[in-house]
N, C-alpha and C positions, 0 to 999 in steps of 0.2 A: 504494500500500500504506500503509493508516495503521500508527503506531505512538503505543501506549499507556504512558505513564509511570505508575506507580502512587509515591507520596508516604507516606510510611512517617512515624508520627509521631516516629520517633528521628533523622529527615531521612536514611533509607535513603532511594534512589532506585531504582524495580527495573523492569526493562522489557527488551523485545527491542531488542540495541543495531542500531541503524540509523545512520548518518552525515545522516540528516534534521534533527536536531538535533546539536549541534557541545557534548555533554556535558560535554567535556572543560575545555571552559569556564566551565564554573560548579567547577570542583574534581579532584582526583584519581578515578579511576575505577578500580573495580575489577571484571574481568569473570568470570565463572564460566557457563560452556557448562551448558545445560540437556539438551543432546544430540550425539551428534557424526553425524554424516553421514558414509559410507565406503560407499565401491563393495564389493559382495560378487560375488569373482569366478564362485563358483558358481552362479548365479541372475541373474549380468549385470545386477543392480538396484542401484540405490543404496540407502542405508538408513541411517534418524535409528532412533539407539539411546539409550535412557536411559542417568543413568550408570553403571546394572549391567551393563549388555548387550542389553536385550531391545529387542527391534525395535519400535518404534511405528510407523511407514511405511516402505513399499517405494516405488519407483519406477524406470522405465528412468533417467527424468531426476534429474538432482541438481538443477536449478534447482524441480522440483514438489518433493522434499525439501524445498529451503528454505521456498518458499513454504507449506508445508503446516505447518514448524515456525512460522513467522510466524504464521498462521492460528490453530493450535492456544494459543498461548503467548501470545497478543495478545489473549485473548478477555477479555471485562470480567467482572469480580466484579461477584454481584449479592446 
C-alpha cells in the first residue's frame, strides 16, 4: 500500500498516517480522522463515515473499510 505525503508550503504535512514512515521523527504530530469506521449493527457492515455522519463505504469487512479509506484519501492532486 503506498502512502502519499502532501508538503504544504507553511510546512503542514498532510497525509494518510501509516507507521511506513516513523513521522514522529521529524516533529510533533498532530492527527485529525478524516473518517471513522464503526460496525452498524443493523446491516452487519462496517462503515467509514464522514465527520457528519454520512456513510461513504459499506462493507462486511473492516479491513476493505480501511483499505478503501487509504484508497480514497491517498489519491494524488492533479
Amino acid at each position: 500500500m503506498k502512502s502519499i505525503l502532501t508538503f504544504k508550503p507553511s510546512g503542514l504535512v498532510v497525509g494518510i498516517y501509516t507507521e511506513i514512515i516513523p513521522l514522529n521523527t521529524i516533529g510533533a504530530l498532530k492527527i485529525n480522522r478524516l473518517t471513522e469506521i464503526e460496525f452498524n449493527n443493523g446491516t452487519q457492515e462496517w462503515e467509514a463515515k464522514d465527520r457528519i455522519g454520512t456513510v461513504l463505504f459499506s462493507h462486511p469487512s473492516r479491513q476493505a473499510c480501511v483499505e478503501w479509506e487509504h484508497r480514497e484519501f491517498n489519491k494524488e492532486e492533479t
